[in-house]
N, C-alpha and C positions, 0 to 999 in steps of 0.2 A: 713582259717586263714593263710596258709602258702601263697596262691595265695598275699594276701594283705601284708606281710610282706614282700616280693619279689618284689609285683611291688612300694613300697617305699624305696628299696632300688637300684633297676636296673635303669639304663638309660633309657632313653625312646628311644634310638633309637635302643636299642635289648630290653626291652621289651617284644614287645610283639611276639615275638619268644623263648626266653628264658626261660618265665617264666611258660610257658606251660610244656616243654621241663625237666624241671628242677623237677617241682611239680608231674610229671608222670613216674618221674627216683627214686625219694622220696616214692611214695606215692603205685605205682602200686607192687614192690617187700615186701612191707608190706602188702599190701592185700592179696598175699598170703600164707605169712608164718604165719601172726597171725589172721589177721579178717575170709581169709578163713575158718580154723581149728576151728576158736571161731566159727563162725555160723552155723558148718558142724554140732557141736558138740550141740547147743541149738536146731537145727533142731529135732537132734536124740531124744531129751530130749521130749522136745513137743509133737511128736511122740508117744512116752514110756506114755508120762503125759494125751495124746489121748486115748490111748488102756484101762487107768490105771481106768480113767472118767467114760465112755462110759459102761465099764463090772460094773461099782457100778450105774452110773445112766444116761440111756441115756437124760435124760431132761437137767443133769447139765451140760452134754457133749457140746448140743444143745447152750445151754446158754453160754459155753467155748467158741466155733467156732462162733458162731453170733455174737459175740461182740469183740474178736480180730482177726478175719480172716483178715480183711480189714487193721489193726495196723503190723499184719504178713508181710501184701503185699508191705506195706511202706520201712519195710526194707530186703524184699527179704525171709524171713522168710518159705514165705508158700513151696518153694520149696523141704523141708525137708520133710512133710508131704505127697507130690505127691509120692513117694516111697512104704506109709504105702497103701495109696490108690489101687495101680498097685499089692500090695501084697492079700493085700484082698481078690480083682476080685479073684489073682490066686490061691490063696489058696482055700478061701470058694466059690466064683464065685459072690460074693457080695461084696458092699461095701456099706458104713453108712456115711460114710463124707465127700459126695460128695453133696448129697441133704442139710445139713447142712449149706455146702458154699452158696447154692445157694441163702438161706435166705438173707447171708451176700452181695451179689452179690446185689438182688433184695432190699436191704433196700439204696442202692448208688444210683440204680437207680431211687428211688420215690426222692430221697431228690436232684439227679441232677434236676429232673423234674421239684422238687418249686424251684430250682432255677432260673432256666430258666424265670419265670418270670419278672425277670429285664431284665432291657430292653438292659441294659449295657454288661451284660453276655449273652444273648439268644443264640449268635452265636457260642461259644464257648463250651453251657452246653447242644445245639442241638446236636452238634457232638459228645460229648462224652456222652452223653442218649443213641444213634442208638447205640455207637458199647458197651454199657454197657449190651444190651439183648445179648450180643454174648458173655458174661463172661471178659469181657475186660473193666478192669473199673481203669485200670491205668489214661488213662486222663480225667475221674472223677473225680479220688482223687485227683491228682495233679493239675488239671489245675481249681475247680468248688470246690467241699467239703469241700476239706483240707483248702484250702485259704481263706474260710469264717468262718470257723471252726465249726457252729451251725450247716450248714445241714450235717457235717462228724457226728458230735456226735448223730445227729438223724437216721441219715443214721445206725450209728452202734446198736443203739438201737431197729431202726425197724428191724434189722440180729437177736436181740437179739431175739426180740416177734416172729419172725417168725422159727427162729432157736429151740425155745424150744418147738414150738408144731409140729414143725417137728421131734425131739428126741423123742417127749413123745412116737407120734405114733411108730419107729421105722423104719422109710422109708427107702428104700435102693435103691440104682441103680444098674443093672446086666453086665454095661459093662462102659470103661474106657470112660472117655470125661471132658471137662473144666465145670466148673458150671457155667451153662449158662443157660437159656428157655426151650432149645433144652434136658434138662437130663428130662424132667420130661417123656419123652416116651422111655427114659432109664431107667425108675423107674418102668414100670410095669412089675410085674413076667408073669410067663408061666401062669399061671394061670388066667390071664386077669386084667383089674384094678378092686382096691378091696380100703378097707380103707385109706392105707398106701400112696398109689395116690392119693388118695380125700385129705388127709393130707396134703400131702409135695404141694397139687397147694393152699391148703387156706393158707398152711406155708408161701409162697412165695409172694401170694396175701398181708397177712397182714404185711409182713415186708416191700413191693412196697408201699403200699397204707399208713405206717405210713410216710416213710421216705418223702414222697411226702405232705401230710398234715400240716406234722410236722412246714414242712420246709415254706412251702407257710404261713400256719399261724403264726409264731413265724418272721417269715420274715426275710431278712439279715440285719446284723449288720450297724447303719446309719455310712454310709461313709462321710470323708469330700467334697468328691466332691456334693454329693447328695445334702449337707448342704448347699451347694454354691448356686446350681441350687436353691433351695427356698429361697435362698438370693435376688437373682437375680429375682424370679417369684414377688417376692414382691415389690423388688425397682421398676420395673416396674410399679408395681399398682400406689406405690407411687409419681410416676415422676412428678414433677413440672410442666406446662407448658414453653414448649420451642419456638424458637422462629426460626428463619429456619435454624441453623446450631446445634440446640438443645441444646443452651445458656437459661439458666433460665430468665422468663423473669424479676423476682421480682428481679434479681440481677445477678451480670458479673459471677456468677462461673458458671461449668456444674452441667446441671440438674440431672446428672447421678453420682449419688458419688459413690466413689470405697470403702468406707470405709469398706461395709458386706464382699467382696471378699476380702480384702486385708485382712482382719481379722484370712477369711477363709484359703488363702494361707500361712498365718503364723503357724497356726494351726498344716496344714500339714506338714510345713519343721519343726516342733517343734518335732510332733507325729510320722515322718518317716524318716528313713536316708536314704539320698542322698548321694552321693558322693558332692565334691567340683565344682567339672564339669559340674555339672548335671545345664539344664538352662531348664529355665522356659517360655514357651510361650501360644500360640495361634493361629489359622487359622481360614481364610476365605475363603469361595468358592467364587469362580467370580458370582455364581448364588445368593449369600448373599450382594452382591454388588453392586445391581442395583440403577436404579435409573440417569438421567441426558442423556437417550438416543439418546436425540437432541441436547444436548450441545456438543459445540468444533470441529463440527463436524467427532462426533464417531460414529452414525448412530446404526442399529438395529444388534444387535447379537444372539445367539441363544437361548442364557438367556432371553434379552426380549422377544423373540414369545414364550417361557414357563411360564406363568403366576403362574403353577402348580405344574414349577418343571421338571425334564427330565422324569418322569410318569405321566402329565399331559397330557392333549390334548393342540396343538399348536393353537395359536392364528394367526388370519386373519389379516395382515397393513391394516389398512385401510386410505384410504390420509385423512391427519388432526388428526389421533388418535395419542391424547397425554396420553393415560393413556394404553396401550400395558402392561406393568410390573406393579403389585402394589409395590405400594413401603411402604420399609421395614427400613432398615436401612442407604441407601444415602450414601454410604460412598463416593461418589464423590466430594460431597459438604460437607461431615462430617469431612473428613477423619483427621482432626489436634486432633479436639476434640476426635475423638474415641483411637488414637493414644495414646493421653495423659493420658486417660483412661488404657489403657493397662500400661502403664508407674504408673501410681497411683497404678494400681494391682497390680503390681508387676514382669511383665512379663519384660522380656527382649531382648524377638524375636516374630514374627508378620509374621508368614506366608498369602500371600493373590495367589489366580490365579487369568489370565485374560482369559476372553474368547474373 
């Protein structure tokens, strides 16, 4: 709030030094005099509200930690609690609300997991799966859970399922560490594993394996771009026949109407805020561009001997082969009509390569 009320007021040519400069001269000496002390002080509380649970009922305890652990981490929360932890170890030589996270930990990771199967996200919710078995599930929530919001809520509710049959049993861990995979051979006493182990690994399993189900089947939220792409998978179907610059041939307009997409893109400047700056485009690869090999003489590029693609196998010239590339969209010969197309959608930049 302060950043935008600043940069509508400053010039643009201090900007963007200033207002950085300005909002961390504002902002960083009130964090320590009041939000510090507030959070130092809901930490302790939590805490106290921990010890208060756990001694009347470890189940509701279970059910407390599995379902706001992950809401704690958002706002920094949980590091209040790490103190009560390190006390425990040192007092009793045990501690109960480590295995409890772990639920919480383990129910991020199933519900990255169904994420991951979009195809949009995979690379994003790869990376933050790997380092979520290591208790690290900051860019889970932030960059995968949180932003779609259905697999955080499932996520936190597999913490819950798993969280309360790890309280029931009463599982504990013998020495200090992050809630991570790695505590559950923190979790066996001297005496060897026993119930409490058998517990805290089904605990963990069933909060992994909801968040992961949950999510895959309830599926993510339809996005408008998603809406687009079967916009688009359709008009397809329905294309007119064209004619070689892909003019309709029952009549002078294009056979490709932009009307689904433009629809679409209204949609989203409706549904999300942009800024005023913010522009709207699209890109081509030069390997999306084929087509016209022998004209003008442009002769063969690397694109045409890739029939497949740059993970294909390369194609052989053969003298007289006119069909080296399939061809796709021509934008050699197309390229007014595709153009205008983009201008119908509503785009207003048009990235292409050449190779």
């Amino acid at each position: 709030m302060l950043e935008r009320q600043l940069n509508a007021r400053l010039p643009d040519a201090i900007r963007n030094f200033t207002t950085p400069l300005i909002c961390l001269s504002l902002v960083v000496p009130r964090s320590f005099l009041l939000i510090g002390p507030l959070a130092t002080g809901l930490s302790r509380l939590l805490a106290n509200g921990y010890l208060g649970v756990y001694g009347l009922s470890p189940l509701v305890a279970g059910l407390f930690i599995g379902g706001v652990w992950q809401v704690l981490v958002i706002f920094g929360l949980q590091w209040g609690l790490v103190p009560l932890k390190i006390n425990n170890l040192s007092i009793y030589g045990e501690d109960t609300m480590t295995p409890l996270m772990l639920a919480a930990v383990m129910g991020q990771t199933g519900a990255t997991l169904g994420v991951s199967r979009d195809p949009r996200q995979k690379g994003i919710a790869a990376s933050a799966f790997s380092a979520c078995w290591f208790g690290i599930t900051e860019p889970a929530v932030y960059g995968v859970t949180l932003p779609n919001r259905r697999p955080f809520i499932f996520g936190c509710i597999g913490g819950v399922l798993g969280a309360a049959l790890i309280g029931f049993s009463q599982s504990k861990v013998y020495s200090f560490g992050l809630a991570n995979i790695f505590i559950l051979f923190q979790a066996v006493p001297k005496s060897g594993i026993d119930a409490t182990v058998l517990t805290a690994c089904a605990g963990a399993r069933l909060a992994f394996l909801f968040g992961a189900v949950a999510t895959f089947l309830a599926g993510l939220p339809a996005a408008p771009a998603r809406r687009a792409g079967a916009c688009l998978a359709q008009r397809r179907q329905r294309r007119t026949p064209r004619s070689a610059c892909g003019a309709a041939v029952s009549g002078g307009k294009s056979g490709r109407a932009a009307g689904p997409v433009s629809l679409i893109i209204k949609e989203i400047k409706m549904t999300q805020r942009f800024l005023d700056t913010f522009l709207w485009g699209g890109a081509l690869a030069a390997n999306q561009a084929e087509g016209a090999w022998q004209t003008a003489g442009k002769g063969v590029s690397t694109a045409d001997l890739q029939p497949d693609g740059i993970f294909g196998k390369w194609a052989e010239l053969q003298p007289g082969d006119v069909s080296i590339k399939d061809v796709a969209r021509d934008f050699y010969h197309c390229y007014p009509e595709d153009i205008k197309l983009f201008a119908e959608i509503g785009f207003s930049l048009l990235r292409i390569s050449i190779t």
